[in-house]
C-alpha positions, 0 to 999 in steps of 0.5 A: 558576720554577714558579706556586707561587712566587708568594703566592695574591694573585698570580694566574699564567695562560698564555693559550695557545701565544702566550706571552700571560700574564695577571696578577691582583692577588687581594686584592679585599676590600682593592681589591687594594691591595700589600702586601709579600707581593704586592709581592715577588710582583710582583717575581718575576712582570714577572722571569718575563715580562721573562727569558722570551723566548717570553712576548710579551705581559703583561696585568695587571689586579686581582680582582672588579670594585671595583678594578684596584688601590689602590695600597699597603697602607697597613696595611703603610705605617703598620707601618713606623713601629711598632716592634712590629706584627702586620702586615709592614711594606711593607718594611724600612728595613734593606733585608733585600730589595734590591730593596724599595724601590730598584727600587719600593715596591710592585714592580717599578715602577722597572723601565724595560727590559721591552721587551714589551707590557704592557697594564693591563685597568682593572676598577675603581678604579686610584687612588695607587700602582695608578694607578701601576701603570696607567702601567707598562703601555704600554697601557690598556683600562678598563672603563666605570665604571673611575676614575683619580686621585691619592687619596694627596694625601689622606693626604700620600703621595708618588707613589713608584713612577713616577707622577710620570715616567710619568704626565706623559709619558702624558698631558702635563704639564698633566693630568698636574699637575691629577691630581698637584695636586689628587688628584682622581678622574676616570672613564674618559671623561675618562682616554681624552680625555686620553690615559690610556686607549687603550680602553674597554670594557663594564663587566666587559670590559675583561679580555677585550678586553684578552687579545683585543688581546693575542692580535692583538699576539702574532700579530705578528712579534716582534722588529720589534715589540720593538726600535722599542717599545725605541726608543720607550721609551728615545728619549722625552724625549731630544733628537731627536739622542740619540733617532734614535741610539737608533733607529738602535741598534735598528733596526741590531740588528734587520738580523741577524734572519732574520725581518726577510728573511723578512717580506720575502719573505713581503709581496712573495709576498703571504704575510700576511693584509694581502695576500690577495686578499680581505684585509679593508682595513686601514682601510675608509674609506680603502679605500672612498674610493678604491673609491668614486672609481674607481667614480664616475669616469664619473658625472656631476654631480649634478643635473647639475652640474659638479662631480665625482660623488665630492664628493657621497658624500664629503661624505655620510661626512664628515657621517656621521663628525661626527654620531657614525657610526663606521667601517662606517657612514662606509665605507658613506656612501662607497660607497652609491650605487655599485651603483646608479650605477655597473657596481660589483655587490652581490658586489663590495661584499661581497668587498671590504669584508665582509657587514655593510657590503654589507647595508647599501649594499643597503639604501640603494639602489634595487632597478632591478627596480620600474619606477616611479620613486615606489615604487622610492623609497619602497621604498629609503626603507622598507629604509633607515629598517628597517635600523637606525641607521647606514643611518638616518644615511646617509639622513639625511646623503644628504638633507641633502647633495642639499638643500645641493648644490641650494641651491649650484647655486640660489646659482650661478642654475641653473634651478629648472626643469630641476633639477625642484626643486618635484618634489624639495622634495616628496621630499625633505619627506616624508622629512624627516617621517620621518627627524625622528621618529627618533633622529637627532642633534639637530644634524642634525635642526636641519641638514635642517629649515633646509635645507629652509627655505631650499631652500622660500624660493628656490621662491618 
């Protein structure tokens, strides 16, 4: 089967030696809407990929930025029901095609035995069928200003093409009867919140960042990969009996191939990028808690307490997460006080969890070469408020932290002396003077300046 068997509104691409393959719905100035020439174009295109086997992963998206697909050509819908008409009709009730419309309307939309990734890169308006379409995919990447929505309710379409079977199994069937119901039209936002999408990207990225996660899935070992999505797809909705049968099928199926010895052999000799030595974490934060708790494991207290060292920094990236930081900033509130707390090295850091996260963590603590103790803090404090917003976050969520833990030791009648509080409430005010003038998140403005208050209160 050759590119030129495929109509011109059915765009063809091999995306490398992977075997990723991109598919684009081409009809832009009709918000790539399905007619019957593209429908049977998408017949013979997820047949291609489906047969292939060194096709291993599909993205499907639709031409220019308006759409990812309107669903039918409802030009070609109304044709149907003239008996002399210039258009084609979506497909003939004779049945001149046998697979339009037993296996779909508008494509392969019934198919249910394509055990490859497919993933939808959603450029626009996915509405009524393409909304369908979206479904099909076992992935979603939608651009920002990307919509969803059922508008066939307006013109008392039915969802013939999977819609009423896929979407609620995406996506519940709470949200997926509002949509169904009412018709209405829901950007990417609020598609992602409920399950629709898996991923947003900036708008006109969404392709990109799909082929990107392609590429990634198809660097994986296949057949592992193939069988559970297999298992997965099938076992959905069958009691958990029926489903664990499935499973067992599957995974049975798979003892008889030799790459499941071989990726074996290939963990166990630390052969795979997971096992390098200096393999990035596969997920920092758990990696720099753990890094962070051996690190601490013979600091003391702060201030002096009791409590574990290690309580403070994860109470930092805890905070850090809830006001919005995401990964490498949580990775960092874990470890940034390691290197000036403990024997943990900048080089240490950086091995372990990459460049950008040790800039970071250097720029939150205390260069030991200045001797004296106020200008070694307000020198920390200049890179920290000079390094950008995440190590901002950190400062901020350090300090809140410090005045909590100092106004729980108050609580439990500790000293104010010995914990020289005048000394830090003075610190600590003039970082708050700082910090409230920059563009933190309001909550954890409100947090710093109550806990002051209160820490101010307890000073008499």
């Amino acid at each position: 089967m050759t590119g030129s068997e495929l109509p011109e509104t059915i765009r063809w691409q091999d995306e490398g030696q992977d075997g990723v393959k991109l598919l684009t719905i081409n009809r832009p100035k009709h918000m790539n809407a399905i007619g019957p020439v593209e429908a049977r174009g998408l017949f013979e295109a997820l047949e291609r990929f489906r047969s292939d086997e060194d096709a291993t992963v599909l993205v499907i998206t639709g031409a220019g930025s308006r759409a990812f697909c309107a669903g039918a050509d409802l030009h070609s819908v109304a044709a149907m029901y003239e008996d002399e008409s210039p258009i084609e009709p979506l497909f003939d009730p004779a049945g001149s095609d046998p697979r339009i419309p037993a296996e779909g309307n508008i494509g392969p939309t019934r198919w249910s035995d394509i055990h490859k990734p497919v993933i939808a890169a959603v450029n626009g308006a996915a509405y009524a069928g393409g909304l369908e379409w979206a479904c099909l995919a076992h992935l979603r990447v939608a651009d920002q200003h990307a919509s969803f929505g059922v508008t066939c309710r307006r013109w008392n379409v039915g969802l013939g093409d999977g819609g009423t079977q896929r979407l609620p199994r995406l996506v519940g069937l709470g949200p997926a009867l509002d949509l169904i119901i009412t018709g209405r039209v829901i950007g990417s936002a609020e598609a992602a919140s409920i399950g629709l999408v898996n991923r947003i990207s900036p708008s006109g990225k969404c392709v990109e960042q799909a082929l990107e996660l392609a590429h990634r899935i198809a660097a994986l070992p296949q057949p592992a990969l193939r069988t559970d999505l297999e298992a997965t797809m099938r076992g959905f909705g069958e009691p958990l009996d029926r489903g664990l049968e499935i499973e067992a099928q599957q995974f049975n199926r798979l003892m008889g191939d030799p790459e499941l010895r071989s990726g074996v052999e290939r963990f166990i000799n630390r052969d795979h990028p997971d096992r390098e030595p200096d393999a990035e974490p596969l997920h920092r934060p758990a990696a720099a808690y753990s890094f962070a708790a051996d690190a601490h494991a013979a600091t003391p207290g702060k201030f002096g307490s009791d409590v574990p060292f290690i309580e403070h920094p994860a109470s930092v990236a805890r905070m850090v997460a809830d006001f919005g930081g995401d990964e490498i900033s949580v990775c960092t509130a874990y470890i940034h006080d390691t290197v000036e707390k403990s024997d943990v090295m900048p080089a240490d850091i950086e091995r372990t969890f990459g460049a950008s996260v040790a800039g970071l963590v250097e720029n939150l603590s205390e260069n030991p070469e200045i001797t004296d103790r106020t200008e070694r803090r307000l020198d920390r404090r200049r890179r920290a408020l000079a390094g950008g917003a995440r190590s901002r976050l950190i400062l901020a969520c350090d300090r809140l932290d410090g005045m909590r833990h100092m106004i729980a030791m108050l609580e439990e009648r500790a000293d104010p002396e010995l914990l020289e509080l005048n000394r830090r409430i003075g610190e600590w005010q003039v970082d708050l003077d700082v910090l409230v003038g920059l563009e933190l998140p309001q909550g954890l403005t409100t947090e710093l300046e109550m806990s002051m208050a209160q820490l101010r209160r307890m000073a008499g």
